[in-house]
C-alpha positions as CSV (number, residue, x, y, z in Angstrom):
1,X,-22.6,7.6,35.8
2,X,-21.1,4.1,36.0
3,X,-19.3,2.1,32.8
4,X,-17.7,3.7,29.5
5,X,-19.4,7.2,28.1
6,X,-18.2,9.5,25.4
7,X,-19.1,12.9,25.2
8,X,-21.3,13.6,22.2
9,X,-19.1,14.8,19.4
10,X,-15.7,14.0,20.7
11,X,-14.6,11.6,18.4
12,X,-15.5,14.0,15.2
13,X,-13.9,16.8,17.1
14,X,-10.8,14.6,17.4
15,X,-11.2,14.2,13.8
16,X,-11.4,17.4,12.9
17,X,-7.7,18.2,14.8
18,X,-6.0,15.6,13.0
19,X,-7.1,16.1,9.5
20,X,-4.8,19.5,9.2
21,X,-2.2,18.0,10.8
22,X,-1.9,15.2,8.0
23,X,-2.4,18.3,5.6
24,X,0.8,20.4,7.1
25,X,2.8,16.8,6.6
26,X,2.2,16.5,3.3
27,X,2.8,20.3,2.3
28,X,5.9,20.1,4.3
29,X,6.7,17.0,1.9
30,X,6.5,19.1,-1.3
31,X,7.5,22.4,0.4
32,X,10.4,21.6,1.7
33,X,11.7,17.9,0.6
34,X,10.4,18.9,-3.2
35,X,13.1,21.5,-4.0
36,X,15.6,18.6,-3.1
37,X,14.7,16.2,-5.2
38,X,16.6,17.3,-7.9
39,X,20.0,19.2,-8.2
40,X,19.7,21.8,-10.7
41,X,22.9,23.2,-12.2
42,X,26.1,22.0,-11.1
43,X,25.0,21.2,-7.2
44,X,27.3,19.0,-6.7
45,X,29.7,20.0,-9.6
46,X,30.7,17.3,-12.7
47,X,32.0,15.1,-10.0
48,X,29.1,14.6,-8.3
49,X,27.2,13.3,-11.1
50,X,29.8,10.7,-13.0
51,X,30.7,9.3,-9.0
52,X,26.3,9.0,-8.9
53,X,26.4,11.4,-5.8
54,X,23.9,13.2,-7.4
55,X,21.8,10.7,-7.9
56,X,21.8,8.6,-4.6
57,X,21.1,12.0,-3.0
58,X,18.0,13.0,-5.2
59,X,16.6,9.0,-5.3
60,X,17.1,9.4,-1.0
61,X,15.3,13.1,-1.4
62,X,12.6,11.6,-3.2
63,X,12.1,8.7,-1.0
64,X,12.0,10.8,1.9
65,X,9.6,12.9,-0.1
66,X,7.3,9.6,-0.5
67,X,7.7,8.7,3.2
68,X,6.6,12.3,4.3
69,X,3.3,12.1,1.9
70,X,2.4,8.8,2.8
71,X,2.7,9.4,6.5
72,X,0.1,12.7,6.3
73,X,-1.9,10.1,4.6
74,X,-2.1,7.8,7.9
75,X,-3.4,10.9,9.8
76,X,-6.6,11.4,7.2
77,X,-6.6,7.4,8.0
78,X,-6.8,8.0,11.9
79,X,-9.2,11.2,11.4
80,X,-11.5,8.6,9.0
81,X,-11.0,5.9,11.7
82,X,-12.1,8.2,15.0
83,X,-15.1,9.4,12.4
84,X,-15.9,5.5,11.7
85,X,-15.1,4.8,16.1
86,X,-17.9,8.0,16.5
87,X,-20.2,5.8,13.7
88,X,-20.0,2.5,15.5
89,X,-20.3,4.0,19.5
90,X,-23.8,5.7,18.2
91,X,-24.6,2.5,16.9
92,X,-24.1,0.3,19.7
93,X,-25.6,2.9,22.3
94,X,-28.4,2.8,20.4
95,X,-28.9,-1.0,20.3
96,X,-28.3,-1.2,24.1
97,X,-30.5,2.0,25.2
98,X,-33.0,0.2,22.9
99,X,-32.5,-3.4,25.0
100,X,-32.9,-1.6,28.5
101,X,-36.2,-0.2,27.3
102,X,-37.4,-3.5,26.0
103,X,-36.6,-5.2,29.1
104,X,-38.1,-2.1,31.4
């Protein structure tokens, strides 16, 4: 077989793979970032909140937080993007398998 080919299925398979993966990122984003957000008690004693240690560390927990969500987003977007790729492929295979048999 000469010229580009891809197996039946493979980009949906790819798919499937990466969909979890953006589903472990964001559970690790609430999981383990969440708890951080906030300082209960005296975390970083009285000090820590009148010098706005406190805060600057929960505002840079919860940003990393929103980074961590928002990057399992863009792997649904690149599991949504090979689905779309698989979508297209099938498409254009079709209109070229249907040229060669016009012209044959």
């Amino acid at each position: 077989m000469s010229g580009f080919h891809v197996d039946d299925g493979a980009y949906e398979r790819y798919a499937r793979q990466v969909d979890p993966l953006g589903d472990e990122v964001r559970a690790a984003a609430w999981q383990h970032v969440g708890p951080h957000v906030t300082l209960s008690g005296h975390g970083f004693s009285a000090i820590g909140d009148e010098s706005g240690f406190a805060g600057a560390y929960g505002a840079r927990m919860r940003a990393l937080q929103e980074r961590l969500h928002a990057l399992g987003g863009g792997w649904h977007q690149v599991g949504e993007a090979a689905r779309r790729t698989q979508g297209n492929y099938a498409a254009v295979e079709q209109e070229h398998g249907d040229a060669l048999r016009r012209l044959t």
